[in-house]
N, C-alpha and C positions, 0 to 999 in steps of 0.2 A: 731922555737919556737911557732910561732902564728897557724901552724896549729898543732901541740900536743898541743894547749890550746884549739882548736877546737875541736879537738877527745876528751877532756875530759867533756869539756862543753856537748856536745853531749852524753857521755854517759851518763853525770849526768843526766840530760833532761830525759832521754830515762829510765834510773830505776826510775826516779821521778813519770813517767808519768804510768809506769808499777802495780808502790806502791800504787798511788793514784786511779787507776782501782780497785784492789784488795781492799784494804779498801771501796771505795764506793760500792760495790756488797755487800760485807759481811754488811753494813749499812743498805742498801736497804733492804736485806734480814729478817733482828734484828726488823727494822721498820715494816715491814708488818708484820712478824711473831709473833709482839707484841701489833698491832694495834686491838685496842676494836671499835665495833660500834658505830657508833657518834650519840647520845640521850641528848648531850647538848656541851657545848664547853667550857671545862675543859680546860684552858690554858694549854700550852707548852704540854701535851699530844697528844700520836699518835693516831688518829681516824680514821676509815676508814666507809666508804659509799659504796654499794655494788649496781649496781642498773641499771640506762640506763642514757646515754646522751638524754638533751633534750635541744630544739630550746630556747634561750635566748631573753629576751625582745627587742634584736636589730634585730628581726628574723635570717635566713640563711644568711653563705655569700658563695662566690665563690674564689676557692680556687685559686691565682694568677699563680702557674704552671701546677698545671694536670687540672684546670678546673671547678672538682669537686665540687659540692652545698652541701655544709656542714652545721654542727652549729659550728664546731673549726676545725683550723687550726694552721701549726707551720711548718715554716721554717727553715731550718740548713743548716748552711754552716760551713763544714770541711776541713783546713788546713790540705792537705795531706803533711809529708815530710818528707825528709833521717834523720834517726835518726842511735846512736853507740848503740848496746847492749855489755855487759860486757859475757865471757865466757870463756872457761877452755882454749882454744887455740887462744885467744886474740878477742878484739870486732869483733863484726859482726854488718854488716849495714842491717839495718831493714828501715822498713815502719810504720812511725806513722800518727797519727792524732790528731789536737785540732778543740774543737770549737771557730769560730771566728766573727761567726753573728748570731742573730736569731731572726725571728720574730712570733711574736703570733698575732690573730686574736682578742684575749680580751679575756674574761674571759670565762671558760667553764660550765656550767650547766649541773649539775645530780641528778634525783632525785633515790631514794634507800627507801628501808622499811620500815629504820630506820631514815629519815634525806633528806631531798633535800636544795644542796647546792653548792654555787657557787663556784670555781676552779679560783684561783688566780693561775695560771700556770710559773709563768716568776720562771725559774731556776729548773722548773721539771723535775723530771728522767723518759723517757718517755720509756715504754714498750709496744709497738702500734703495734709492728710485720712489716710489709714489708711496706718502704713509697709506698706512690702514686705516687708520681714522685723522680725519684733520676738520677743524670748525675754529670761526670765529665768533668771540665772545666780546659786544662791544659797551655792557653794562657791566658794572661792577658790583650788581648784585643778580647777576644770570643764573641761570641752573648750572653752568658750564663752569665760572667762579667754584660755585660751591661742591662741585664732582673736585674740583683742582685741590678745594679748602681740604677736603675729606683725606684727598691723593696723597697732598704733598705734606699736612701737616698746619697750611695756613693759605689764606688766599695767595696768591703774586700780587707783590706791591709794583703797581707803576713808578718809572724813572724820571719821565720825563711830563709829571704833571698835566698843565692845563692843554698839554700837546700830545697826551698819550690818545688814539685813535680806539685801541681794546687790544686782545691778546690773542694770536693765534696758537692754538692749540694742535698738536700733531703728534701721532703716536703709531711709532716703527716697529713690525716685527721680524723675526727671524723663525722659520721653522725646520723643524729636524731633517735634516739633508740638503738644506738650503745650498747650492755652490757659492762661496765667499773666495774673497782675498783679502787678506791682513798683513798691512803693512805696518811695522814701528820695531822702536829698541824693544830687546830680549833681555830677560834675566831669568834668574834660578830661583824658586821660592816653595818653601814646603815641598823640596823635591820635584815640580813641576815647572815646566819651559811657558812662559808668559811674555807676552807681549803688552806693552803699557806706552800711556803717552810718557815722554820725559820733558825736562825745561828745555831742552835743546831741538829735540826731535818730535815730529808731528804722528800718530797713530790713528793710520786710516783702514775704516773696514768699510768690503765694496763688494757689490756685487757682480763687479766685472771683471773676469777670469779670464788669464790668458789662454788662447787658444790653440794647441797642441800642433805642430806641423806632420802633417803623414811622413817626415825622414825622422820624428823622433823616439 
């Protein structure tokens, strides 16, 4: 009994986790795709800033795993682990992932044509293309664990037990002049135009820029 209450848990898990992919892509997509240039901070509107990374009043820092001398940084650690998928001649065991730590450098600064403004990033959907450093960690007492122990504060605790496979590691930079686009709601804060995720609205930064037509 307890392990068919496993295989179902598991498959629930695993279409949950499949549902919640799909809906956040088609989000992401709705937001950008409806996102107007930021010329003031119209609450709960989606704004975007199209423009470059630029060095923040804390200057550069140095990026804790590749090295790297940035103006932002973002750490992720991915819960790799056996998950059931549901299918026509009964579940199949797959490979998932959650996130289960992350760390950011502070806040990101962009300036754009329209708007230069700070990036409250904690909960962004990041479009950044191949990290800088990325490694898998499949013992829980690896060197790569105890770089994270050091990072974050404490190792990452697995979720999913005798099912957790180890943790992918991956770590995004940005550097100064970078071309960005940042999509999300606007507000006013310490006199600064910021863009942040909200409960409503998704806040995506990307490095895919639109591309300028010779009539404009």
């Amino acid at each position: 009994m307890y392990a068919l209450m496993s295989l179902i848990t598991a498959g629930v898990e695993a279409g949950a986790d499949a549902m919640a992919k799909t809906i956040g892509k088609a989000r992401r997509r709705r937001a950008m795709d409806k996102a107007e240039p930021l010329v003031d901070n119209a609450p709960g509107a989606a704004r975007e800033v199209a423009g470059h990374a630029v060095t923040g009043p804390g200057g550069t820092v140095t990026a804790p795993l590749s090295g790297v001398s940035c103006v932002w940084y973002a750490v992720t650690v991915l819960e790799r682990y056996w998950a059931w998928r549901p299918g026509p001649l009964g579940p199949t065991r797959v490979v998932r992932h959650v996130k289960v730590a992350e760390q950011l450098s502070g806040p990101l600064y962009v300036s754009g044509d329209t708007a230069a403004v700070r990036v409250d990033a904690h909960g962004a959907e990041l479009e950044l293309g191949e990290p800088a450093f990325a490694e898998f960690e499949d013992s829980p007492h690896g060197p790569l664990i105890a770089r994270l122990a050091a990072l974050l504060g404490a190792p990452p605790r697995p979720r999913h037990r005798e099912r957790t496979i180890g943790f992918v590691v991956e770590e995004r930079v940005i550097t100064d002049g970078e071309p960005l686009r940042v999509v999300g709601p606007a507000r006013t804060e310490l006199g600064d135009l910021v863009l942040a995720k909200s409960a409503l609205r998704p806040l995506i930064i990307s490095r895919t820029v639109p591309v300028s037509s010779p009539e404009d």
